[in-house]
C-alpha distance (Angstrom), angle and dihedral (degrees) to the residues before:
residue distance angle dihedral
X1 . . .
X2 3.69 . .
X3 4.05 113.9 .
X4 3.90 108.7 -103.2
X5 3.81 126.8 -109.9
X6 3.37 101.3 -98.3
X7 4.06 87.4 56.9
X8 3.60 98.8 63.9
X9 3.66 96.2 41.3
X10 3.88 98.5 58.0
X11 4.07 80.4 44.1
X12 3.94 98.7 71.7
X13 3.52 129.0 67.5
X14 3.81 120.5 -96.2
X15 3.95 95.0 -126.8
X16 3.47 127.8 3.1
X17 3.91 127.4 -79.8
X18 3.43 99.3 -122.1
X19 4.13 87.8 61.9
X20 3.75 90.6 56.1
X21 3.46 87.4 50.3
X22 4.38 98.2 48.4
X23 3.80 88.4 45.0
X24 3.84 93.4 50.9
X25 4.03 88.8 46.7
X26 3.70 79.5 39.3
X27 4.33 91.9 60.3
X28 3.95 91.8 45.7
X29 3.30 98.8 51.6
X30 3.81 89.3 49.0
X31 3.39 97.8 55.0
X32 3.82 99.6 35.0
X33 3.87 81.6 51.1
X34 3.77 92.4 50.5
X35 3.93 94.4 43.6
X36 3.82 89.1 59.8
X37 3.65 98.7 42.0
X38 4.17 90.2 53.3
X39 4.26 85.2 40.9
X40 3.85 85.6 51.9
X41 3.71 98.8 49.3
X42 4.25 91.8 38.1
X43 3.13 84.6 59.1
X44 3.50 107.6 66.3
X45 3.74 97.1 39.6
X46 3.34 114.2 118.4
X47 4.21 116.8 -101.9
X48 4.46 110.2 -100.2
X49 4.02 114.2 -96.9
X50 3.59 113.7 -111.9
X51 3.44 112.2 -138.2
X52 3.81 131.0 172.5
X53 4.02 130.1 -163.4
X54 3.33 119.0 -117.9
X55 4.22 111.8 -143.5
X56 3.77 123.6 -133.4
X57 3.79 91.2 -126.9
X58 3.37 85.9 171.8
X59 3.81 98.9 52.7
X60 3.83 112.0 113.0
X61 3.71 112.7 -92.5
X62 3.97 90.6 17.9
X63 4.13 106.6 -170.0
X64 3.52 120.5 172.1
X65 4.26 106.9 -166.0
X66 3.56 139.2 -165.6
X67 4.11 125.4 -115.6
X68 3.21 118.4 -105.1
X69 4.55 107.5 -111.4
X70 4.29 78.9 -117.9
X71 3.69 89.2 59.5
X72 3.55 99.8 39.3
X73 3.98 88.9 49.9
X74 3.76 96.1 41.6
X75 4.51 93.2 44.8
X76 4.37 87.8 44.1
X77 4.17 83.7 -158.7
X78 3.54 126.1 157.0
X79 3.80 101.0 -140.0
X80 3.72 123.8 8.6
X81 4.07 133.3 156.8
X82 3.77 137.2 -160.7
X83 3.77 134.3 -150.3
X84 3.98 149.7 158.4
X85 3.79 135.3 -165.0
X86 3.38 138.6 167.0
X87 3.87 106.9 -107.5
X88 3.69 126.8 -142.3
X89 4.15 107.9 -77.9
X90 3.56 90.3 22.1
């Protein structure tokens, strides 16, 4: 008895092989294509300026504080400070 049409249908492939194959080469040269051009352009940006604050220790009612564990956890810095003072005028 030969197989019925339905058989044979489900049996093939819905696209060809070798267009699995081109749009998988396709996605890895995309993103080794992308990963260079962002590593090429990275690389030529200038390095961050470090930069520090200095306190008005000075300043009337001076107060240098402590962040709060929510803060620190929330921020994810590696050095931070806190401070208050009254300023001149009030």
């Amino acid at each position: 008895m030969p197989p019925r049409q339905a058989e044979t249908e489900f049996s093939r492939a819905p696209f060809p092989h070798w267009f699995a194959l081109t749009g998988c080469g396709w996605l890895m040269a995309t993103e080794a294509l992308t990963g260079c051009w962002y590593a090429w352009h990275e690389s030529r940006v200038p390095p961050a300026v470090a930069w520090h604050v200095a306190w008005p220790k000075t300043a009337a009612h001076f107060k240098q504080g402590e962040f709060a564990e929510r803060t620190l956890a929330l921020l994810k810095f590696n050095d931070g400070a806190t401070a208050s003072w009254a300023a001149d005028g009030g």
